[in-house]
N, C-alpha and C positions, 0 to 999 in steps of 0.2 A: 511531563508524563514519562518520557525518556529514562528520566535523573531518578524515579522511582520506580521503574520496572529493572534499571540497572541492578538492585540491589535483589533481586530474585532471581537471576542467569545464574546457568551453572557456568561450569568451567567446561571452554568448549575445547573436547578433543579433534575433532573432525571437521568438517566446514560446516559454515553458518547458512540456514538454510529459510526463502522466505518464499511463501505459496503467495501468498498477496502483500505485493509490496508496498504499492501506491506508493506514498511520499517517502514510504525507503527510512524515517525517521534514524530507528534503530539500528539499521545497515551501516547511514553514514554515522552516526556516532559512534559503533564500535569499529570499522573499520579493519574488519577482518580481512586475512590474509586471502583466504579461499573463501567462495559464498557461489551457491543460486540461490537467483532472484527470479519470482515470476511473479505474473498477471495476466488477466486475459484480457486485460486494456493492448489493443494491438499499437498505440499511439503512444501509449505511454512507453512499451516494451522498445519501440523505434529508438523515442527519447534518451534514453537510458544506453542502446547502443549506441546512439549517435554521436552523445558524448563521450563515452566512450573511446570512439575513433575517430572524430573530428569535430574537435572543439572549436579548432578556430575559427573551418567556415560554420559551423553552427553561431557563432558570435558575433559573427561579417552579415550573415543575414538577419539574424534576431534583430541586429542593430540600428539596418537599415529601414526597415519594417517601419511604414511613416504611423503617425497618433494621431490622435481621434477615432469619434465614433463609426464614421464615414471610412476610413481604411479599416479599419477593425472586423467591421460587415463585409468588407471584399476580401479580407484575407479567411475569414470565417468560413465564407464561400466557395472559396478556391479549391476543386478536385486537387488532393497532389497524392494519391495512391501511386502514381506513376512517375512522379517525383523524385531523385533521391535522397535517400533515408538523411543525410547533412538538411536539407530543406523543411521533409516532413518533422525533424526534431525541433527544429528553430521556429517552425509553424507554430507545432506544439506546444514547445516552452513559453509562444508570445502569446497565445490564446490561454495558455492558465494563467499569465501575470497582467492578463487585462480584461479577462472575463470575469463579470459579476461575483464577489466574493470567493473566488477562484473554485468555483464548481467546474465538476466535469459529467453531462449529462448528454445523452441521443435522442433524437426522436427513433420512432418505428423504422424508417429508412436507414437507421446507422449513423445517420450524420449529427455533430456532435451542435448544439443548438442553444447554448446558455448568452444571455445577453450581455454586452457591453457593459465595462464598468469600472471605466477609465485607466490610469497611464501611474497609477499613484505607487503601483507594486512592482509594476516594470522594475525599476531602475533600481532597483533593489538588489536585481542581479547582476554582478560584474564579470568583466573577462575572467579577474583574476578565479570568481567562484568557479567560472565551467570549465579552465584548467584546472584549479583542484579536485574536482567532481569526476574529469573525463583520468585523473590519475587514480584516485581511490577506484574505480569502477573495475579498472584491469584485470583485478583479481576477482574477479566475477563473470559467470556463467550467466547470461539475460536469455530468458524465451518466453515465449506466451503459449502459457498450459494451463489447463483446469488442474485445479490443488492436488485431486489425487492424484494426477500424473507425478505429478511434484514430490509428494510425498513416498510416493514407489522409490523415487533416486536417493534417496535417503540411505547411510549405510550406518553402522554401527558407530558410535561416537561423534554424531552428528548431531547438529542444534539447529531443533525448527521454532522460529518464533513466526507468532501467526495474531492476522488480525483483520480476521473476514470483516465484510460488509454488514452493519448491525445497526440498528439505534437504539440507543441506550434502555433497560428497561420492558423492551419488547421481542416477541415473538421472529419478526424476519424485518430483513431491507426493504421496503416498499416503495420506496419513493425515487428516481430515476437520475440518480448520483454515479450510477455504475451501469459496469454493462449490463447490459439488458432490462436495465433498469429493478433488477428484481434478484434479491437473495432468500429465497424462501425457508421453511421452518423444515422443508423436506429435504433442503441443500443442507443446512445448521446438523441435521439427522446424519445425511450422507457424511459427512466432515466427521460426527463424534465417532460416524464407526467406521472409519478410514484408521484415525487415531486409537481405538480403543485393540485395532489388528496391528498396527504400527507397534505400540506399546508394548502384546504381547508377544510380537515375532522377535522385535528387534533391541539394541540398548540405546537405541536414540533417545533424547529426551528432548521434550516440547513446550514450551510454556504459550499461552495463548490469552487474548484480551476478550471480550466479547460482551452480550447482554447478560443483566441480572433477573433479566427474566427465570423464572421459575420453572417454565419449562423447558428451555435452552438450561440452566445449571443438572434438571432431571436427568439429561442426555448423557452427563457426566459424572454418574454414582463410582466412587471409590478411585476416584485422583481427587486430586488436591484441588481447593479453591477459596479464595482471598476476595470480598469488595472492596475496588477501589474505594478509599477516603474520600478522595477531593477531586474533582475533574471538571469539564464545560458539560459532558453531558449533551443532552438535547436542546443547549442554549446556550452557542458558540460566544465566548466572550464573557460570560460570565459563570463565577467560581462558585460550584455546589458542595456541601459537604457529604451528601451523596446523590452520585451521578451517574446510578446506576447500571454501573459496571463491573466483572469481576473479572480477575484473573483464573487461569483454571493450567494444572500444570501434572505431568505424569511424575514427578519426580516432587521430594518433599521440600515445600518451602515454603508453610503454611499448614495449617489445618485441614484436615481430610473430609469429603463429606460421606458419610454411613450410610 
């Protein structure tokens, strides 16, 4: 997805700028000089500093962290809010690479609640990844903000790529992947007219992935917008020739919709 969105960026004058990062795809591929990065995942936001500025005990503890199902449930369990941030990121990174198809979901209490599902992804990540990762990172600004905050810091010659919470094809997030378990059609609303004041105050330019839904593209009359060809769509693992998604962009690269 990466390798074909690359080919729709502009040419970024100013720092690279990402309201919801999540797995940061796009960030670490181009590896810009200057970037913020946000989310309102406050564990992922840790993550991301923590490697940052300490990778190697984040890699001393990740490491040690015994397997199986049986430590998995007591490290799952474990309060570390009071923690430091080297701990809660290593927590972090060992709960997404051994929880169930690497979701990340809460219950109502805040606490994050997806089940075991085994050791197979772990070791996929090496020392040597979280020292390349805590060097690219440097040149990066990490905090946890709602998107519009994000989008206010925005200056002129700036590039926001953006890739809210969606499922493919529909109306809002509904299902409890994210915080708060809920990205609604009233959030998708709030975002297009964040972006449509963005566009007209400033010369930032944005390109954005999102649903094909019909009434998320309405939101978006007179920018640019492209469906994705090929993707997983709502059916991780396997390749759709449409998967209901589009691209949607203030700047020309692509077809306009009237």
């Amino acid at each position: 997805m990466v390798l074909f969105l690359k080919k729709f960026l502009p040419e970024i004058e100013g720092k690279y700028i990402e309201p919801f990062v999540g797995g940061g795809a796009m960030y670490l591929h181009l590896q810009p000089e200057a970037a913020l990065l946000a989310d309102l995942n406050q564990e992922l936001v840790d993550l991301y500093r923590g490697v940052r500025s300490y990778p190697h005990k984040i890699w001393k503890i990740f490491s040690s962290f015994p397997s199986g199902k049986r430590a998995y449930y007591k490290i799952r369990n474990t309060r570390a809010k009071s923690r430091p941030i080297y701990f809660r990121a290593a927590r972090t990174l060992y709960l997404n690479r051994t929880c169930f198809k690497g979701m990340w979901r809460h219950n109502l209490q805040g606490d994050f609640n997806v089940g075991y599902g085994g050791e197979d992804r772990r070791w996929a990540i090496t020392y040597e990844n979280i020292i390349a990762l805590s060097k690219v990172l440097k040149g990066a600004n990490i905090d946890k903000m709602d998107f519009e905050q994000t989008l206010h810091l925005s200056q002129d010659g700036d590039f926001i790529f953006l890739d809210p919470p969606y499922k493919p094809g529909e109306r809002e997030m509904a299902q409890a992947h994210y915080i708060n378990g809920y990205f609604s059609f009233e959030e998708q609303a709030r975002l297009a007219n964040n972006l449509k004041k963005l566009s007209k105050d400033s010369k930032v330019k944005w390109l954005m992935t999102n649903s094909s839904h019909p009434d998320i593209v309405g939101l978006y009359k007179d920018f640019y917008v492209k469906k994705v060809p090929k993707g997983t769509g709502n059916r991780p693992g396997i390749f759709l020739k449409n998967p209901g998604e589009v691209l949607i962009a203030n700047y020309k690269f692509y077809e306009k919709i009237s």
